[in-house]
N, C-alpha and C positions, 0 to 999 in steps of 0.2 A: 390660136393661142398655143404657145407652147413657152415651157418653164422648166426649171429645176429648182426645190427649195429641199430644205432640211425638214423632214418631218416634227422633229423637236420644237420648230420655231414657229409651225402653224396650228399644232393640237391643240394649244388653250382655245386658241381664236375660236376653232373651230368649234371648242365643245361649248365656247359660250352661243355662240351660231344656235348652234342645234337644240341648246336650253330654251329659246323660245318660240319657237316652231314646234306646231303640231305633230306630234307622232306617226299616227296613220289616220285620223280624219279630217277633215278640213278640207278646203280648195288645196290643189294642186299647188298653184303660183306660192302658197304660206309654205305649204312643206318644202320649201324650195332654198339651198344655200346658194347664193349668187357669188361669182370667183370671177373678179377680173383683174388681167395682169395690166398693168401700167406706168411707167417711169421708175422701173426696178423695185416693185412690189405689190406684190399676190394682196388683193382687198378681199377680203369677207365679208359677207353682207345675208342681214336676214332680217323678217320679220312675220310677225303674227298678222298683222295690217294695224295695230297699236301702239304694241313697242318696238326699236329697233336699235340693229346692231350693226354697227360697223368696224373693223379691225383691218389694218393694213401692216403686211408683214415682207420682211427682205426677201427678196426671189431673184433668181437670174434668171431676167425677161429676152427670150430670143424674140416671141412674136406676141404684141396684144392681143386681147381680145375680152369676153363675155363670154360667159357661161353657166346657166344654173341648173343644178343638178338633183337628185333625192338627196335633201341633207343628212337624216339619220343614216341614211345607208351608206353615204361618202364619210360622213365621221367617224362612224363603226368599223370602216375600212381602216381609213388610215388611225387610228386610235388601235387597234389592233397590228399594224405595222412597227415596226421598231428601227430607232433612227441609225443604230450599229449596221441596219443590214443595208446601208447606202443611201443617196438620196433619190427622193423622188421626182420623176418626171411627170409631168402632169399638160396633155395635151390635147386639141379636139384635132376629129378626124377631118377628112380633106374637102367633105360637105358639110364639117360645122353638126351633124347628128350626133356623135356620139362625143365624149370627155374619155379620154385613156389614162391611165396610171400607169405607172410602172416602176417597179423600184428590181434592180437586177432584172431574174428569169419572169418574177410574178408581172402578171400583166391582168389589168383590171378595165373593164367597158360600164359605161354610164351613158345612159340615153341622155341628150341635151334638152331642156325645155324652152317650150318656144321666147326668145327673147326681146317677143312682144310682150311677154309676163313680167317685163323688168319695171319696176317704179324707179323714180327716181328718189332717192333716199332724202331724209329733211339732212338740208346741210347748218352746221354750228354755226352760231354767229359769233364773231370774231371781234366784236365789240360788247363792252358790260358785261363783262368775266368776269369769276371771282375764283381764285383757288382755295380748295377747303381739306382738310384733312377726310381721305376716305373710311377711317378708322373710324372716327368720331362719328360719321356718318352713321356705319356700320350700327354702331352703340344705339344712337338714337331710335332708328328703327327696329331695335328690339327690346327695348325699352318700352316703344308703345304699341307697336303692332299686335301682340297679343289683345291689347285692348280694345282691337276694331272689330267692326261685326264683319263677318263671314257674307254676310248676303248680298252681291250686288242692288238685289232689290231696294236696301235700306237706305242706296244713295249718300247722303252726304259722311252718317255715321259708317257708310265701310267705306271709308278714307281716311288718312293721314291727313292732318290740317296743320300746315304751319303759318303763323302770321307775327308781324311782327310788333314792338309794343313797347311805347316810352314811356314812361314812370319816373317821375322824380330825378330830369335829363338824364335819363340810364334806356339805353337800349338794347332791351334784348329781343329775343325770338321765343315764341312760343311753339311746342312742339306737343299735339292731342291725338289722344284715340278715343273713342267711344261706341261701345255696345248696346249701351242701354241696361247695362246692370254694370259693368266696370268703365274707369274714366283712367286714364294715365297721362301726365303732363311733366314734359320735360323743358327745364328752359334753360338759355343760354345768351352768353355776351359774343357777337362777332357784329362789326363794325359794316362789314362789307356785304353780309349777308344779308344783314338787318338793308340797306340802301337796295340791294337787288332783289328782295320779297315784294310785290305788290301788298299796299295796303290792306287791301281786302283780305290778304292771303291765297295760299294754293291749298289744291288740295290734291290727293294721291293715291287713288285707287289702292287696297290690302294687296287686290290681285298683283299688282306690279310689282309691290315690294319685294315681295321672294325672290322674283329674279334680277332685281337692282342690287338686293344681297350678294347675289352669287356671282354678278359682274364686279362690285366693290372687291378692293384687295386693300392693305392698310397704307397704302401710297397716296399721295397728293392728287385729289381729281380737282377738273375742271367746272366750274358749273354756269350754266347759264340757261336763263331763263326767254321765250321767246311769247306772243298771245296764248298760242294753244297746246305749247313742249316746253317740257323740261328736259335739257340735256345736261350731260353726265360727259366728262373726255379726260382721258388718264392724260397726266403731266406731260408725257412725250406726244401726246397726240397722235398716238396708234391706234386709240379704239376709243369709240364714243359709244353711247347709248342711250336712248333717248325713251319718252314716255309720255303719254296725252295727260292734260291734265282735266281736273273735272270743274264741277261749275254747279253748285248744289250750295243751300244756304248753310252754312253749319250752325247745331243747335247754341244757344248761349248759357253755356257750363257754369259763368261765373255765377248764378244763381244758386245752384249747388256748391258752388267753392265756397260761398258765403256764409251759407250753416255751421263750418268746420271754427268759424270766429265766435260762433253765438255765446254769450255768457253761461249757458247750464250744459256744454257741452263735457264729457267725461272721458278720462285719458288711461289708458295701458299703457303699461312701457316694458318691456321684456324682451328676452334675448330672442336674436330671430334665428339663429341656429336649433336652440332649444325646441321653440315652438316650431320652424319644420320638419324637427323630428320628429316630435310629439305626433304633428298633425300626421305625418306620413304613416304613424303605424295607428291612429286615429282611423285613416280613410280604409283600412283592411273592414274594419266595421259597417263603412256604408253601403247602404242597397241603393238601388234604384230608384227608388221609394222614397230612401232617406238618405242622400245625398250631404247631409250637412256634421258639423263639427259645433257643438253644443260649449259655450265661455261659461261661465259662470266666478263670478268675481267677489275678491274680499280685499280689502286693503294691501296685502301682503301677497298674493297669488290667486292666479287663473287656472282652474279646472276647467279640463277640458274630457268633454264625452260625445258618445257613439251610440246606439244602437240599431239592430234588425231583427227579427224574426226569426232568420237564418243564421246570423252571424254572428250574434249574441250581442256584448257590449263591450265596452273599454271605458277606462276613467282614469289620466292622468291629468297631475296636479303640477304646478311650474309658478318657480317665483317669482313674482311680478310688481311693479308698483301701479296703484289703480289709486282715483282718486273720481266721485264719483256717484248718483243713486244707481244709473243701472244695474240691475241684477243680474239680467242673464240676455246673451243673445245668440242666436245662430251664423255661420256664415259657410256656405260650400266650400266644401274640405278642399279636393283639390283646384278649386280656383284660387283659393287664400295662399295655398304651396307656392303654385305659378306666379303670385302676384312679388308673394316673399324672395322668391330667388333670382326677382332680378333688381334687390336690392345687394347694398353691399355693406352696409350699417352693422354693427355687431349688435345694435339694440335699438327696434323699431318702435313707436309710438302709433296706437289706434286713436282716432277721435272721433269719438261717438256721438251722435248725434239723435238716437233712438232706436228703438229694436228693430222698427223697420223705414230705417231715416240713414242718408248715405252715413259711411264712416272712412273715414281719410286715412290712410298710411304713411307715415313719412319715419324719414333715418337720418339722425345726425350726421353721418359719413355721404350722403344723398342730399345735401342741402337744394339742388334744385329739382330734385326730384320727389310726384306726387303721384300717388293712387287713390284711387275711392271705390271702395267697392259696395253694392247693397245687400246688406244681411236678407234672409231668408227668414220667413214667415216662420213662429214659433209654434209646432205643432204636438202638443203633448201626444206620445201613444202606449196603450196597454195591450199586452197579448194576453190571452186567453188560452188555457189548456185548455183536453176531450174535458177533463175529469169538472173539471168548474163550470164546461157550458151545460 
């Protein structure tokens, strides 16, 4: 192998490389970014043994070859390089052992690993494409991922599940997270999407999403679906990325979506600026203990209370329209913030369905977008001074 590229024109690749690859534990072959030159550009390639990356970038190819190398330590190299001071040469030695760098005087050594460690990467299929906006992309998944659970354990609820769904000749896509106390549901109209979903739906590991995030940019990707990947490939078809998909029942939500219809269910409506102010200097008050943000309602406005032990109490009041018998209910303070701010409504509605019975969120300016979250058990409590006990 031997090359010369512009260090500017490899660093993204590179650091997207090295975002999913192990740091310093793992098998060897994962910590490994693989670099081959061929038909006038440098390929980057990596993976965890789940997700994978691949990037192909403009190089002047003197001689092909393969090579993989430590990837953190080769990124942090040239990422620390700068492209004013020349470009980079980048070549193995005369037995194939070692990867050289060198940009000018500096001159840099990389032990080569053995390239029997090389897989062959899943290649795109190049049939049943869809182009989709990676922006919107972006949106969706953070719209619901907060919603999923954390635990690989939980299976199908720490996934992403999209599926798609006709209704009155209207198709759109359904887009869920679920924890087991929060539900968030995002839907939308695309033609092509909806025809490339399997029926069943997919589903998408939390884990992966972070770094689907951090490979998305707000450009045109590629997408296509194959049995067992989902691939991801930017517009120009320089970099794909790819991701297993899972295969877990997902729970059926729409029995709780159907409470939010019930005839005695009771409605908030108030500003969501307000109320995450409200709640933000609300949560200064909660303990560990008492984690929660106490409503109590009257036709006209929602008080809102706090307290601890420690911390004393709060009590603000915010004008509201209610309509309603509920009296009073609890909901964790800062999950209700997180839930609020990734709405964009100037005035959200709760639908209450009991004190400890889901309650739905939604925003006029969010028309396809839904939340649910479950209130918190109402727990009256009294402190006690020395002097009284």
């Amino acid at each position: 192998m031997f090359l010369k590229v512009n260090r500017d024109d490899i660093i993204e690749g590179l650091q997207k490389s090295a975002n999913i690859i192990p740091a310093k534990t793992g098998a060897a072959f994962l910590r490994t970014i693989w670099l081959h030159s061929e038909n006038g550009r440098l390929n980057i390639m990596s993976t965890d043994s789940n997700l994978e990356f691949m990037g192909a970038y403009q190089a002047e190819i003197t001689d092909e070859g393969l090579a993989g190398v430590q990837g953190r330590a080769f990124y942090d190299l040239v990422r620390q390089l700068r492209s004013n001071q020349g470009e980079l040469i980048i070549k193995t030695d005369g037995d194939n052992q070692n990867l050289l760098v060198e940009q000018k005087s500096r001159k840099y050594k990389f032990p080569v690993n053995d390239p029997e460690w090389f897989q062959k990467f899943s290649s795109f299929p190049e049939s049943g494409t869809v182009f989709w906006s990676g922006d919107f992309l972006h949106e969706i998944i953070d719209k619901i991922s907060f919603c999923i659970s954390d635990e690989d354990s939980m299976e199908a609820i720490a996934c992403l599940y999209m599926i798609p769904r006709e209704e009155e000749g209207q198709k759109h896509i359904e887009v869920c997270g679920l924890n087991g106390h929060q539900f968030a549901m995002f839907n939308f109209v695309n033609d092509d999407i909806f025809e490339l979903i399997p029926q069943e739906g997919v589903l998408i590991q939390k884990k992966y999403l972070a770094e689907l995030k951090k490979w998305l940019t707000a450009d045109e990707i590629e997408l296509a679906i194959s049995d067992k990947r989902m691939f991801f490939r930017t517009g120009d078809k320089t970099e794909t990325f790819t991701l297993p998909m899972s295969y877990y029942q997902y729970p059926n939500y729409h029995n709780f979506l159907a409470k939010l219809n019930d005839d005695d269910v009771c409605k908030l409506q108030v500003k969501r600026d307000e109320l995450v102010e409200a709640l933000g200097r609300i949560s200064l008050f909660n303990t560990d203990s008492n984690r929660c943000a106490y409503f109590n309602f009257t036709p006209t406005e929602v008080t809102l209370h706090s307290q601890g032990q420690e911390t004393g109490t709060a009590r603000e009041a915010i004008d509201a329209t209610y309509t309603g018998a509920l009296e009073k209910i609890a909901f964790p303070t800062k999950n209700l913030i997180e839930i609020l701010n990734h709405f964009n409504s100037e005035t959200v509605t709760f639908t209450l369905t009991g004190t400890e019975a889901p309650c739905g969120i939604s925003g006029e300016d969010d028309p396809d977008y839904n939340v649910i979250v479950m209130p918190m058990m109402i727990q009256e409590e009294t402190y006690y001074t020395e002097e009284s006990a």
